[in-house]
C-alpha positions, -999 to +999 in steps of 0.1 A: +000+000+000+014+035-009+019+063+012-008+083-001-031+052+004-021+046+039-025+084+049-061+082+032-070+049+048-061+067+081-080+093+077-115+072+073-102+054+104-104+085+126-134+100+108-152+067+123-137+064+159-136+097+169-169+115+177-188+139+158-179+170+181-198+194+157-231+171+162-226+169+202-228+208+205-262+205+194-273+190+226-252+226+247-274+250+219-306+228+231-304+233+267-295+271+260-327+272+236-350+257+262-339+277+292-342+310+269-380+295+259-386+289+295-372+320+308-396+337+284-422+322+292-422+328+330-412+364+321-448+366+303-465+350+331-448+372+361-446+404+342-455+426+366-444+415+394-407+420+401-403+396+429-413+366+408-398+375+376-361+376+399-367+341+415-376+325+386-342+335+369-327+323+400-344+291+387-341+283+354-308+295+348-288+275+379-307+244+362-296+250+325-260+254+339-259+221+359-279+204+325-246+220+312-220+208+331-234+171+328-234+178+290-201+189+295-187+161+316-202+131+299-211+139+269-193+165+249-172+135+232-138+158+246-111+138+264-111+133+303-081+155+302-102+185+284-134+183+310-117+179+338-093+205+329-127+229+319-142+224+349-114+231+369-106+261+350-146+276+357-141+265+391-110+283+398-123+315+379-156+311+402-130+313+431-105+336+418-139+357+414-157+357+447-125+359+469-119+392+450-156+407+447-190+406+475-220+408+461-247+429+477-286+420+468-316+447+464-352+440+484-363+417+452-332+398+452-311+409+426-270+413+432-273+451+427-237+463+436-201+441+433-181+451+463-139+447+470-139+422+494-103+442+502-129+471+508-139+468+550-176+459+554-201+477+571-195+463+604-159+468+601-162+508+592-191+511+623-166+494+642-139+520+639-164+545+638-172+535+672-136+531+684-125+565+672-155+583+688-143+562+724-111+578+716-124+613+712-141+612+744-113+623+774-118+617+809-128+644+819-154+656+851-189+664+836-208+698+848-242+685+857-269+708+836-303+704+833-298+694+794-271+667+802-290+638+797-259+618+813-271+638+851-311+640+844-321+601+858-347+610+879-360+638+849-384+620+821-387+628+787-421+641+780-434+644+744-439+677+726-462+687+697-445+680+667-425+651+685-421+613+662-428+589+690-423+559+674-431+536+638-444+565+613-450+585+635-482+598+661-508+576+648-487+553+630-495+564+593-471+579+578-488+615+574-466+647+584-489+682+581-476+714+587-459+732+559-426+718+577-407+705+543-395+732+520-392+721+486-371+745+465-344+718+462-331+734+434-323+766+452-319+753+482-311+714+484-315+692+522-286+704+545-267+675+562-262+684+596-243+651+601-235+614+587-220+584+602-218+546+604-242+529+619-251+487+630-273+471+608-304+467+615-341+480+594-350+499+626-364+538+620-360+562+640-381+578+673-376+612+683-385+628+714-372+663+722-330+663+708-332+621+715-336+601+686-338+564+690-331+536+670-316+503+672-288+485+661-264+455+660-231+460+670-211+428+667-222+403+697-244+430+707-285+436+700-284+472+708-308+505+715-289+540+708-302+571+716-284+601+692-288+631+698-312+651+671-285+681+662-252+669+658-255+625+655-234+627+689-245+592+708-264+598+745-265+564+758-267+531+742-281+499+761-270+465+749-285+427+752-259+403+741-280+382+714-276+381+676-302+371+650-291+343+639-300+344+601-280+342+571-295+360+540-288+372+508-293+409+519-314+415+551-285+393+575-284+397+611-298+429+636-332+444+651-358+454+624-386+473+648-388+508+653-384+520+688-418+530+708-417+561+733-444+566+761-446+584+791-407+592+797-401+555+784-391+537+755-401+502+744-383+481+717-386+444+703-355+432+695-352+405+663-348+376+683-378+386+707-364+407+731-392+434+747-371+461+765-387+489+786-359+518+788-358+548+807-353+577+781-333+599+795-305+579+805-313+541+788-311+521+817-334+494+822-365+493+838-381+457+829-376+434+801-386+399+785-384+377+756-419+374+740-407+341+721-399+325+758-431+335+773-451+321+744-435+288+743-442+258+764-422+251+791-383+252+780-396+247+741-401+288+732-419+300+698-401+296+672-388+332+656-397+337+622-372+336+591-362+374+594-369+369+631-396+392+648-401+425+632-433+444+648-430+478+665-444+475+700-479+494+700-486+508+736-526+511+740-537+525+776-518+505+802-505+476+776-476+468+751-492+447+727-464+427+709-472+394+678-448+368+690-471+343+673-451+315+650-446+278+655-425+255+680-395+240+674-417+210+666-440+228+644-470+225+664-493+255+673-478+284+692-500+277+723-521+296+717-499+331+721-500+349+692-508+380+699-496+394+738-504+426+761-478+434+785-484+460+817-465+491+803-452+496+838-445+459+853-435+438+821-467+416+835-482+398+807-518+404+812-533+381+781-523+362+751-543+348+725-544+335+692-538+305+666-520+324+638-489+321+628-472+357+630-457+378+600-433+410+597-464+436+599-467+460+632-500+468+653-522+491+650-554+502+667-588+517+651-622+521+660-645+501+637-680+495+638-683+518+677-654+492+687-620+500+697-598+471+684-561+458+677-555+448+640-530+422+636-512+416+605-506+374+607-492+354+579-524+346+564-544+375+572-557+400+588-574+395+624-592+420+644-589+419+688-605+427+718-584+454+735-597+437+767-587+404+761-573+397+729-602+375+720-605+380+683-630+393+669-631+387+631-602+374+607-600+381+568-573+354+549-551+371+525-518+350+522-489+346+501-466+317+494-437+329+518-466+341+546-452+377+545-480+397+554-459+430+565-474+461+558-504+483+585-539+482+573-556+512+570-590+527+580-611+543+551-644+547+576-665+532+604-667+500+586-644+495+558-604+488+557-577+485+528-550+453+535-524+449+507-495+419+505-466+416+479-453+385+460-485+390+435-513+390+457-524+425+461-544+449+480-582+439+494-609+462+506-631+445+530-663+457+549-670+450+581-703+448+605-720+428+633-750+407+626-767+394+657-738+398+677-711+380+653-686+402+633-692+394+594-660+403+565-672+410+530-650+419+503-659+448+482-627+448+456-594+428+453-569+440+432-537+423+422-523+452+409-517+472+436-490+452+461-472+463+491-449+441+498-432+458+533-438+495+524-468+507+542-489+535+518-512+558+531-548+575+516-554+610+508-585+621+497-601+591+483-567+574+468-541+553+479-505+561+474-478+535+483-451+513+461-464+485+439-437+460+438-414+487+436-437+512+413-450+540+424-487+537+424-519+555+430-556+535+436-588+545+437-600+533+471-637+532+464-633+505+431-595+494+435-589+510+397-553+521+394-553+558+381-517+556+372-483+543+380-446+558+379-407+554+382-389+526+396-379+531+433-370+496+445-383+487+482-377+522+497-401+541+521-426+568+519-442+592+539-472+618+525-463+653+537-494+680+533-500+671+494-467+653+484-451+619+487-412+621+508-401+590+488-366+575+493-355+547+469-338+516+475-308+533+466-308+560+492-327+588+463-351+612+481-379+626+459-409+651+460-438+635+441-473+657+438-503+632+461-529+636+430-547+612+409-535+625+378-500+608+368-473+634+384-438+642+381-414+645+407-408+683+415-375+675+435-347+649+438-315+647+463-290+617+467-292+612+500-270+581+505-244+563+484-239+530+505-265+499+518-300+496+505-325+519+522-352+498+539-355+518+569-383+541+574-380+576+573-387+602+601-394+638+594-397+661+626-394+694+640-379+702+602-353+674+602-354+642+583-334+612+596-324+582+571-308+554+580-300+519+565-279+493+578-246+508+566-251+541+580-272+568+593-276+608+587-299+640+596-310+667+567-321+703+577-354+704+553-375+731+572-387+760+555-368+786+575-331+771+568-315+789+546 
């Protein structure tokens, strides 16, 4: 046989052992084609709502790469040497990769901002924050004066007009009259009277007088931290050495409830179920409990939730009523304990009630139908109480998948209240009355259109105004009809000021947006903060607004009179 024979006869030879490479890269293009198809399809089916649209690409597309790499490994026709050698190449990119960059995830779980992990994290700049103000401070003997809060113990703090006593405010609603809020920013922009690190935590702020509460977690530490209104300067800080014990994507570890003040006190819940009663003035403690312990059975406490517990203590009269509700460790009831009243004075529990499981939402209290009653978000609805005895008096389902009921309900009359949920359920209007004795719940409108998922929104003359999955949104409340919707502000907070919505964006962006139902434009912006994601809720008093996220904290002159 010649050469040229040989060399030809070869050639068949390895056109028939070796594989068809071209025909096996058919089978990569298909799971690529099918994961694009399914992505779109899910797209159509969730596109409105953000929160599902994100998960399911955090879905399908962690599935199409491991359908990959077992193409890849037994399949693709290459050589051991090849795929192993690929997938230790992707793996040490993947590596290489996350040791040099963090990521940091938005409210509907999207990695929003890469980070240097050589950059210090936010515990690590509050930390030297912390150790450079202990620094600062020189021994040094202290002239006692009426306004040292250090040397007033024995002086409460009593609440003025105008004062933010605890979560949104006096009646827990968000709404600010007044004329306090100048909005010329053009001319004349917020002026930051100061800025620093903070602990994270989702906590707003309280203010009473120059105190402004808040709370915090600083390292080992669950902590309350009273600032001072004017210049950021810290008063007193009490500490409870507990830690919430979650690991997340981008809520992690600290106190989410908003400090309560009343009657020279102040009252927080802590995230793994602390209740503190604090003296103002000077922090220390006057009683405390765990509300998880005390609804438990025995040793066996409630269990927390995921994001552990999260409502603002409400004091009503002589009670602190707290939702410790939840499951036990062994998934059974919660004992009957879901909702508790506490003596404001003792720390007493004086009742607790209740078969639901809790949620992230705060209480509230309304008259309805010539009854004074608690309304309790729980994770699959809304419940209505005796402020006697916590017997409950009516309950209206409205649940989600995740049970995240965490937004207030609101009163539109005598009779009638607005609830609204996220993760595509939507906002109900439900009636309510009492027929021979027993409280009936009708729905008047549902709407799916219209979903708070934990950003409370408030009514002004006959609309709601509040963020739709993230939107900017305005309903009528007597049919649920949207009248219009508008710019992209992530899970940020709002508060309605005389006639305009305070809005600050997930990504710290304050704006001025005209309360109307015709579709508006925003008359002012400011860039408020640069750093974290701003979940906190805002607090606008005596002409100062605080904002705060779990990075870092900072106070804006926006009274009319500042120059």
């Amino acid at each position: 046989m010649s050469s040229s024979e040989s060399a030809a006869l070869a050639a068949v030879v390895s056109t028939i052992t070796q594989p068809d490479r071209r025909g096996r890269w058919i089978w990569a293009a298909g799971i690529l084609a099918v994961a694009s198809a399914a992505q779109g399809i899910l797209w159509g089916m969730w596109w409105d709502d953000a929160t599902y649209s994100t998960m399911s690409v955090l879905f399908v597309w962690p599935a199409a790469l491991f359908a990959l790499a077992i193409w890849w490994l037994f399949f693709s026709g290459w050589s051991w040497k090849i795929r192993l050698g690929g997938v230790a190449l992707i793996l040490a990119g993947v590596t290489a990769f996350f040791r040099t960059y963090r990521l940091e995830w938005d409210g509907a779980m999207v990695p929003r901002r890469l980070v240097l992990r050589s950059k210090p994290t936010a515990d690590e700049v509050a930390r030297a924050y912390r150790l450079r103000q202990s620094a600062a401070v020189l021994p040094q003997a202290k002239t006692s004066t009426e306004d040292d809060p250090a040397t007033v113990a024995l002086v409460p703090l009593v609440a003025t007009q105008g004062d933010w006593p605890g979560f949104r405010g006096p009646q827990r609603n968000g709404l600010v009259s007044g004329g306090s809020l100048r909005r010329n920013w053009d001319q004349s922009p917020p002026r930051e009277l100061w800025r620093h690190p903070v602990g994270r935590g989702w906590s707003g702020f309280a203010v009473i007088g120059k105190y402004a509460f808040t709370q915090e977690q600083r390292d080992s530490n669950e902590c309350v931290v009273a600032y001072e209104l004017d210049t950021g300067a810290e008063l007193w800080v009490h500490a409870d050495e507990t830690v919430l014990s979650i690991v997340d994507a981008n809520g992690g570890p600290g106190p989410h409830a908003t400090p309560q003040f009343d009657e020279g006190l102040v009252y927080t819940l802590g995230g793994t179920g602390l209740l503190n009663c604090l003296d103002a003035a000077t922090g220390k403690a006057v009683w405390g409990t765990n509300i998880l312990q005390d609804a438990g059975n025995g040793n066996i406490p409630a269990s927390n939730l995921e994001w552990g517990m999260s409502g603002s203590p409400l004091i009503v009269d002589q009670l602190v009523i707290v939702i410790p509700g939840g499951t036990s460790k062994e998934g059974a009831p919660a004992y009957d304990q879901g909702v508790a009243a506490y003596d404001k004075k003792s720390g007493q529990r004086v009742w607790a009630v209740g078969k639901h499981q809790s949620s992230y939402g705060s209480p509230r209290v309304e008259d309805l139908g010539g009854v004074r009653q608690l309304l309790i978000p729980q994770a699959n609805g809304l419940s209505g109480h005796s402020l006697e005895t916590g017997a409950e008096l009516w309950f209206y389902p409205l649940e989600n998948p995740p049970k995240v009921n965490a937004t207030m309900p609101w009163r539109l009359d005598d009779h009638s209240l607005l609830f609204g949920t996220g993760y595509g359920i939507g906002t109900s209007c439900i009636d309510l009355e009492q027929v021979d004795g027993a409280w009936v719940v009708k729905q008047r409108w549902h709407t799916n259109r219209f979903r708070p998922k934990f950003n409370d929104f408030f009514i002004r003359e006959g609309y709601a105004y509040g963020l739709d999955d993230g939107t900017l949104a305005c309903v009528d409340v007597g049919n649920g009809k949207i009248q219009w919707k508008s710019g992209r502000y992530g899970y940020g907070q709002l508060l309605l000021v005389d006639d305009v919505v305070l809005i600050i964006s997930e990504d710290g962006e304050l704006l001025l947006v005209p309360a109307q139902p015709a579709k508006p434009e925003p008359i002012a912006t400011f860039k408020a903060m640069d750093s974290g994601f701003c979940w906190n809720q805002l607090t606008l008093v005596h002409g100062k607004l605080l904002v705060r996220n779990g990075v870092e904290a900072a106070c804006f002159d926006v009274s009319r009179e500042s120059p």
